[in-house]
Structure formats: C-alpha cells, structure tokens
C-alpha positions, 0 to 999 in steps of 0.5 A: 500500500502507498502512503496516504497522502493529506488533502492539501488545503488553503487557509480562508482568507476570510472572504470566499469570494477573494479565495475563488479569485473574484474580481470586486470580491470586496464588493461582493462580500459586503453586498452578501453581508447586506443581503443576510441582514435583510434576509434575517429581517425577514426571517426575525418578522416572519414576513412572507416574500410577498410581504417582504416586497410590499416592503421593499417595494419589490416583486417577490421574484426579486426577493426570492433573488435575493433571499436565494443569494442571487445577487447579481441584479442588486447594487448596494445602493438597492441593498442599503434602501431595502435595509432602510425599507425594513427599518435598519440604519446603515452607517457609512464610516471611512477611515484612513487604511492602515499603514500595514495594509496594502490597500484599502478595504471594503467590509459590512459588519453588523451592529450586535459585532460591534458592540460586542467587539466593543464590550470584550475590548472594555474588559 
C-alpha cells in the first residue's frame, strides 16, 4: 500500500469570494453581508416574500433573488434602501487604511459585532 497522502488545503482568507479569485470580491462580500441582514429581517418578522416586497417595494421574484443569494441584479445602493425599507440604519464610516495594509478595504459588519467587539475590548 502507498502512503496516504493529506488533502492539501488553503487557509480562508476570510472572504470566499477573494479565495475563488473574484474580481470586486470586496464588493461582493459586503453586498452578501447586506443581503443576510435583510434576509434575517425577514426571517426575525416572519414576513412572507410577498410581504417582504410590499416592503421593499419589490416583486417577490426579486426577493426570492435575493433571499436565494442571487445577487447579481442588486447594487448596494438597492441593498442599503431595502435595509432602510425594513427599518435598519446603515452607517457609512471611512477611515484612513492602515499603514500595514496594502490597500484599502471594503467590509459590512453588523451592529450586535460591534458592540460586542466593543464590550470584550472594555474588559
């Protein structure tokens, strides 16, 4: 018998979209954070997709679209309405890019992060 050989892996890099060598996969990646925002609204509600695009002021196809992850047709413009729509601030900060970064970045993080990545730093 021959040695058996270990499945050679790649550490994620934290975004799936740049680990299949995406283009805009920083775009792509935020666009899914916003997605799953919505799509936890509407689970929270217990909306109907035919509620949910009264909402939104949608079809229900499109938020079928979007509650499938077929997120081609949608900017992050239309995200950001939808999540207004739905009752959600959505704060846009820019800061500088860190020194030990190559380039500046893209991310979506939500708000229950944040205050839990504030109250572990305050410990």
């Amino acid at each position: 018998m021959g040695t058996r050989r270990r499945p050679e892996h790649v550490e994620s890099s934290g975004n799936v979209f740049a680990d299949l060598g995406l283009r805009n996969s920083e775009e792509l990646m935020a666009k899914a954070a916003l997605a799953a925002q919505i799509a936890e609204v509407v689970q929270q509600r217990c909306l109907t997709q035919s509620q949910a695009a009264r909402i939104l002021g949608t079809g229900q196809p499109k938020v079928s679209e979007l509650l499938s992850g077929r997120l081609e047709g949608f900017s992050m413009e239309r995200l950001i309405r939808y999540l207004n729509a739905l009752g959600r601030d959505v704060h846009i900060v820019v800061s500088p890019k860190p020194d030990d970064h190559e380039r500046a970045t893209l991310t979506v993080t939500d708000s229950e992060r944040i205050g839990r990545t504030a109250a572990s730093a305050r410990r």
